[in-house]
C-alpha positions in Angstrom: 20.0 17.7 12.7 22.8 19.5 10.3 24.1 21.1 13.7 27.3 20.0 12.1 27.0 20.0 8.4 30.1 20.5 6.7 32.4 20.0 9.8 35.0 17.0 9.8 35.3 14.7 13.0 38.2 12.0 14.3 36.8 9.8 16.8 39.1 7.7 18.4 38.6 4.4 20.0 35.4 4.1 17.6 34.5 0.5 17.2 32.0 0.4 20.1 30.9 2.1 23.3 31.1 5.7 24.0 33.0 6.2 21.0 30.8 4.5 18.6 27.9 6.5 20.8 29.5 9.8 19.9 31.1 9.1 16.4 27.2 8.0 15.2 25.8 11.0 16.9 28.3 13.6 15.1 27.4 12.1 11.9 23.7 12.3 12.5 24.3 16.0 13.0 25.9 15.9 9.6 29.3 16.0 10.0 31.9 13.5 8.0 33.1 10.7 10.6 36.9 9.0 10.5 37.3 6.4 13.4 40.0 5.2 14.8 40.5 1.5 16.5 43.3 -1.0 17.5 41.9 -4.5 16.8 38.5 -4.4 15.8 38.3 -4.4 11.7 35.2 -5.9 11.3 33.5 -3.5 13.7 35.2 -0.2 12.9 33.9 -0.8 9.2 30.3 -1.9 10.8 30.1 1.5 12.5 31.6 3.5 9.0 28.8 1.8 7.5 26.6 3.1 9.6 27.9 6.7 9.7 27.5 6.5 5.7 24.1 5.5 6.1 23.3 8.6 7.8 24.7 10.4 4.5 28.1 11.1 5.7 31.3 10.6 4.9 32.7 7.7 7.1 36.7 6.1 7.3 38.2 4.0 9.6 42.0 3.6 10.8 44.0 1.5 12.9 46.3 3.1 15.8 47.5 2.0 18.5 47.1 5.0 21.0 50.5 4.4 22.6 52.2 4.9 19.8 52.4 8.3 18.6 53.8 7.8 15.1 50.4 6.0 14.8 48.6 8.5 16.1 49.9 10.7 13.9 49.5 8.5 10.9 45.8 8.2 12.2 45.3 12.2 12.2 46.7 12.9 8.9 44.6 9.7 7.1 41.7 11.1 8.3 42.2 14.5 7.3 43.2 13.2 3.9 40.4 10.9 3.8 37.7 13.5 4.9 39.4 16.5 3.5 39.8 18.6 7.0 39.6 18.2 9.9 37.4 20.4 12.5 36.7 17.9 15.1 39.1 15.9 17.3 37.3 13.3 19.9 40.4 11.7 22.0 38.0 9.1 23.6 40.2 5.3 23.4 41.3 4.1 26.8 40.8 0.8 28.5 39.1 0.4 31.9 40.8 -0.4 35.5 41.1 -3.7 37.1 39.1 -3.6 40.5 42.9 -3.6 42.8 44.1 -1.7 45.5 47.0 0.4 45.0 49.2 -1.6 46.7 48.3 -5.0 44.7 48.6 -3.1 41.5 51.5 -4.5 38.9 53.7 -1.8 37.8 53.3 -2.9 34.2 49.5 -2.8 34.3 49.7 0.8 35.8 52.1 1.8 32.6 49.6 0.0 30.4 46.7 2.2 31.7 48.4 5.4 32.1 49.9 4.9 28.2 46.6 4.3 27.2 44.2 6.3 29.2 46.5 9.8 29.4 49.2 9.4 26.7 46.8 8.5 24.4 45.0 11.4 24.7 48.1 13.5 25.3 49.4 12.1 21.4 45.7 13.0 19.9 46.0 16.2 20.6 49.7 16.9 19.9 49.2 15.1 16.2 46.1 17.3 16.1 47.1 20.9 17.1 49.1 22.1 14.5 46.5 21.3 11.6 43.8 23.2 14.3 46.0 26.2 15.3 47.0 26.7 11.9 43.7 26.5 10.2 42.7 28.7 13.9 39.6 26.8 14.8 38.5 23.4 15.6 37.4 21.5 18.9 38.8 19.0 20.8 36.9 16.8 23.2 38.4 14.5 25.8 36.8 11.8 27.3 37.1 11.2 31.1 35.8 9.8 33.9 33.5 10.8 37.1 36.3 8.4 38.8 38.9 11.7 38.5 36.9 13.3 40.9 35.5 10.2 43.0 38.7 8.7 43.1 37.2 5.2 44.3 38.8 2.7 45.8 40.6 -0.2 44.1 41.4 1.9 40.6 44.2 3.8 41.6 45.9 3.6 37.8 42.9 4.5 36.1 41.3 7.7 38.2 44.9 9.3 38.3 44.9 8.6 34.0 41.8 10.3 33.8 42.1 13.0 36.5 45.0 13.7 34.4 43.2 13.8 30.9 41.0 16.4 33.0 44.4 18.7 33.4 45.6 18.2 30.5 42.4 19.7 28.6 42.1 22.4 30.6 45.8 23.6 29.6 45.3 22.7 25.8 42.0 24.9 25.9 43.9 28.4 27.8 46.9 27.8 25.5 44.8 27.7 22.6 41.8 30.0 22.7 43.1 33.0 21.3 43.5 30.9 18.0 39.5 30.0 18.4 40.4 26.2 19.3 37.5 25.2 22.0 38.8 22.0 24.4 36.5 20.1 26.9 36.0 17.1 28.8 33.0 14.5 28.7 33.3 12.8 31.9 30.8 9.9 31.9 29.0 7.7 34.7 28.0 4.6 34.4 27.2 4.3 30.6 25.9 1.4 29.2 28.3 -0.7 27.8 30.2 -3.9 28.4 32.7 -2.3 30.4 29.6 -0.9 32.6 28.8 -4.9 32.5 32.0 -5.4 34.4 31.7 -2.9 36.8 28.0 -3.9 37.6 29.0 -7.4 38.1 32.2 -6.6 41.2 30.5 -3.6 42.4 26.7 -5.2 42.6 23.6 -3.2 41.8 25.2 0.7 41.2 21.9 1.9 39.5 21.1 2.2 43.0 24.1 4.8 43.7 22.5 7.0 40.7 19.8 9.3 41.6 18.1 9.3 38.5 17.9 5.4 39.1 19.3 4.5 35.5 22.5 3.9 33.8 23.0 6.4 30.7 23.3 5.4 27.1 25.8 5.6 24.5 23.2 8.0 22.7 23.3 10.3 25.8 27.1 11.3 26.1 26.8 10.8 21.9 24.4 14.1 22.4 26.2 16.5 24.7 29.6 15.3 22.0 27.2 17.2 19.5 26.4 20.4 21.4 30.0 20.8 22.8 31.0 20.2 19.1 28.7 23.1 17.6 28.2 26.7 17.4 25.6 26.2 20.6 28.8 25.6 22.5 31.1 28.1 20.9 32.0 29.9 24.5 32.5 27.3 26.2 36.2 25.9 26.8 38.2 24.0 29.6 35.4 22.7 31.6 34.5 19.3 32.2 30.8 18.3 31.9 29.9 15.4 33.9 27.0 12.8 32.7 26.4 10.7 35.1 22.9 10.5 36.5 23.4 13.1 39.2 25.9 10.1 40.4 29.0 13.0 41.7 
């Protein structure tokens, strides 16, 4: 508790998941929460409700990730809204369709890759030159284990998130010297509904994860908090894997 008092977080991709997971654990460290979502109104404002019952500041703010004037619109609302910004979680992406490469649509691959990497990649370019100039903040990404596992039939999606991995190691050496610390949170099998999906083409996968459960929201929401805090503050352009001991 208070790890974070007085900081001011962005959480994309908000309205439920891992991003609701880690926008509700920042706040419960005290920090001011803005969220952003594409569709879901009515449970974006749910979760600021939430965030504002812990005693924070909450705001919510539609974007779509591909865009970047939204994006940018989205950064600069929250800052207004919160008054700063410290923290910048680029966590919205959509998961993969079980294909193999060669059955994959070209225009579901663009989909992916504009939402899973350019998404991310137009976070952090709206959100750089408020952190650089101000010369701190953190960044968080959210990956994947599925960079590094590379498993069949997701081709669009593990290259997306193996390339979310590259690009947060680059932002963090470019940015160091100006005390701007950038990592990765590449999750497992996390319960949520996209876990649901996976569970239900790939069969029983708690059996592929020695510590014989599936993690929680609440989990990667807790390692958000110590990568976002002063406990963390030598730490940059590594990617922590939560998965169970699954990679």
């Amino acid at each position: 508790m208070g790890k974070l008092e007085g900081k001011k977080a962005l959480v994309t991709g908000a309205s439920r998941g891992i991003g609701k997971g880690i926008a509700l654990a920042l706040a419960g460290a005290g920090a001011d929460v803005a969220i952003g979502y594409r569709r879901e109104q009515g449970a974006a404002d749910a979760v600021v409700k939430e965030i504002e019952r812990l005693g924070c500041r909450g705001a919510a703010f539609a974007a779509d990730v591909r865009e970047y004037d939204a994006v940018a619109a989205m950064g600069n609302g929250a800052r207004d809204a919160l008054g700063g910004l410290d923290i910048v979680v680029a966590n919205a992406g959509v998961p993969t369709r079980f294909e193999s490469t060669h059955e994959v649509d070209p225009g579901y691959w663009d989909r992916v890759i504009q939402i899973d990497l350019y998404g991310v990649f137009h976070t952090l370019h709206a959100a750089l030159p408020h952190l650089r100039k101000q010369r701190d903040g953190v960044i968080l990404t959210v990956s994947s284990v599925a960079a590094d596992a590379c498993g069949p039939k997701g081709a669009a999606y593990n290259a997306a998130k193996a390339g979310v991995n590259a690009l947060t190691k680059t932002v963090s050496r470019e940015n160091a010297r100006r005390s701007i610390r950038c990592n990765v949170i590449a999750p497992g099998l996390i319960q949520t509904d996209i876990a649901d999906g996976m569970q239900e083409f790939h069969g029983d996968l708690e059996k592929t994860i020695p510590l014989g459960r599936i993690g929680t929201i609440e989990e990667v929401g807790a390692l958000a908090v110590f990568l976002s805090s002063k406990d963390a503050e030598w730490i940059t352009g590594k990617v922590f894997r939560i998965d169970g001991g699954a990679w």
